[in-house]
Backbone as ProteinMPNN parsed JSONL, in Angstrom:
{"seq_chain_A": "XXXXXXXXXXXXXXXXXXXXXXXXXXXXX", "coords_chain_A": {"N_chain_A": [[1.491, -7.798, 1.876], [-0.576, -5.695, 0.5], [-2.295, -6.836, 1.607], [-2.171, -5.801, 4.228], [-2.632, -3.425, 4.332], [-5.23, -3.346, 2.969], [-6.801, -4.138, 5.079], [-6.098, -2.246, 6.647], [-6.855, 0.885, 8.651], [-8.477, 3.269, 7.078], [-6.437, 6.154, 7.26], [-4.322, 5.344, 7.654], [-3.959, 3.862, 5.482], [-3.591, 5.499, 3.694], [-1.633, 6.97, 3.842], [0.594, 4.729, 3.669], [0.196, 3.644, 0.852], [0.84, 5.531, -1.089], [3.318, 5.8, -0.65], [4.123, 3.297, -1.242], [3.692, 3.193, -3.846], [5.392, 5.095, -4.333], [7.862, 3.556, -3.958], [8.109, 1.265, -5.461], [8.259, 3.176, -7.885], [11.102, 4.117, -7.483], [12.273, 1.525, -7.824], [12.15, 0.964, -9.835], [13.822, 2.449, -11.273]], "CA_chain_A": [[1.567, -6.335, 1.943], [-1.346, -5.297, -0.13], [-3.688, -7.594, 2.266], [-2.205, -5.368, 5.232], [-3.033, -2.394, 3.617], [-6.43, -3.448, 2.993], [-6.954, -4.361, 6.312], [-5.717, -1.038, 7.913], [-7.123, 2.214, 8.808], [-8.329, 4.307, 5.749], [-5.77, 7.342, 7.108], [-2.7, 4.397, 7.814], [-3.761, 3.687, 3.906], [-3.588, 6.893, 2.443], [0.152, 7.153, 3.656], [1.381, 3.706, 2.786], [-0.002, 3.541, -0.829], [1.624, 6.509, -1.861], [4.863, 5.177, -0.636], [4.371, 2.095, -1.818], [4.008, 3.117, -5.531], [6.948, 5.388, -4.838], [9.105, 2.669, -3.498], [7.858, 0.464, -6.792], [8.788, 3.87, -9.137], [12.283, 4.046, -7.306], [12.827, 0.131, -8.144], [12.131, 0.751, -11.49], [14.829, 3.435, -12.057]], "C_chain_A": [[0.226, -5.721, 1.58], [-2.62, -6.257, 0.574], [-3.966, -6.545, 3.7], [-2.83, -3.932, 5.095], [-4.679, -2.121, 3.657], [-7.244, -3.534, 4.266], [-6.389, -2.675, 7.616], [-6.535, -0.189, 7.796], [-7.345, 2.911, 7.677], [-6.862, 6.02, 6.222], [-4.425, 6.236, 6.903], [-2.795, 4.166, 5.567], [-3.422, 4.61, 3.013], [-2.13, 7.268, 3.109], [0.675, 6.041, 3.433], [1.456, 3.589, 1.585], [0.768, 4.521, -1.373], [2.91, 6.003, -2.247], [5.091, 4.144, -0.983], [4.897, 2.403, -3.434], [5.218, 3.911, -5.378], [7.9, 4.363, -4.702], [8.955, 2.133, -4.996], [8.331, 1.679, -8.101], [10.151, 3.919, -8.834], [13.008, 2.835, -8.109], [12.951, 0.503, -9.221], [12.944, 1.704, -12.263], [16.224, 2.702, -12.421]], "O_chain_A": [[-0.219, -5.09, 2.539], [-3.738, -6.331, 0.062], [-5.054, -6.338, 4.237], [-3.562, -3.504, 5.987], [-5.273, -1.154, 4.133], [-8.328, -2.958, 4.366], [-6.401, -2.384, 8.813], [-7.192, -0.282, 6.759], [-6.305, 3.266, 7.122], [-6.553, 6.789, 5.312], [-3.623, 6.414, 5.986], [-1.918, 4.31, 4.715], [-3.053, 4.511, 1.843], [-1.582, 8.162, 2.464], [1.643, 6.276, 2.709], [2.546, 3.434, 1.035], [1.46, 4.152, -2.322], [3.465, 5.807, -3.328], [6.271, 3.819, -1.116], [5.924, 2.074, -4.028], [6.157, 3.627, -6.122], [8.843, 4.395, -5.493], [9.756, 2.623, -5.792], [8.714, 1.229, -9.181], [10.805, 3.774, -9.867], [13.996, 2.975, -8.831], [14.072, 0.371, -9.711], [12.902, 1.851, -13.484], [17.106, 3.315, -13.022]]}, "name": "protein", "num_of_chains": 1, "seq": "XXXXXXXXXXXXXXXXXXXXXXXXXXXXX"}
């Protein structure tokens, strides 16, 4: 995940990361 990320598009990155850490603050409720 975090390799594909790196590997994408700086705009494709700046909307996955967000959602990533939200998905990871959801888990953690």
């Amino acid at each position: 995940m975090m390799s594909f990320i790196a590997n994408s598009p700086v705009v494709l990155r700046d909307i996955m990361e967000p959602a990533f850490v939200f998905y990871v603050c959801l888990g953690t409720i």
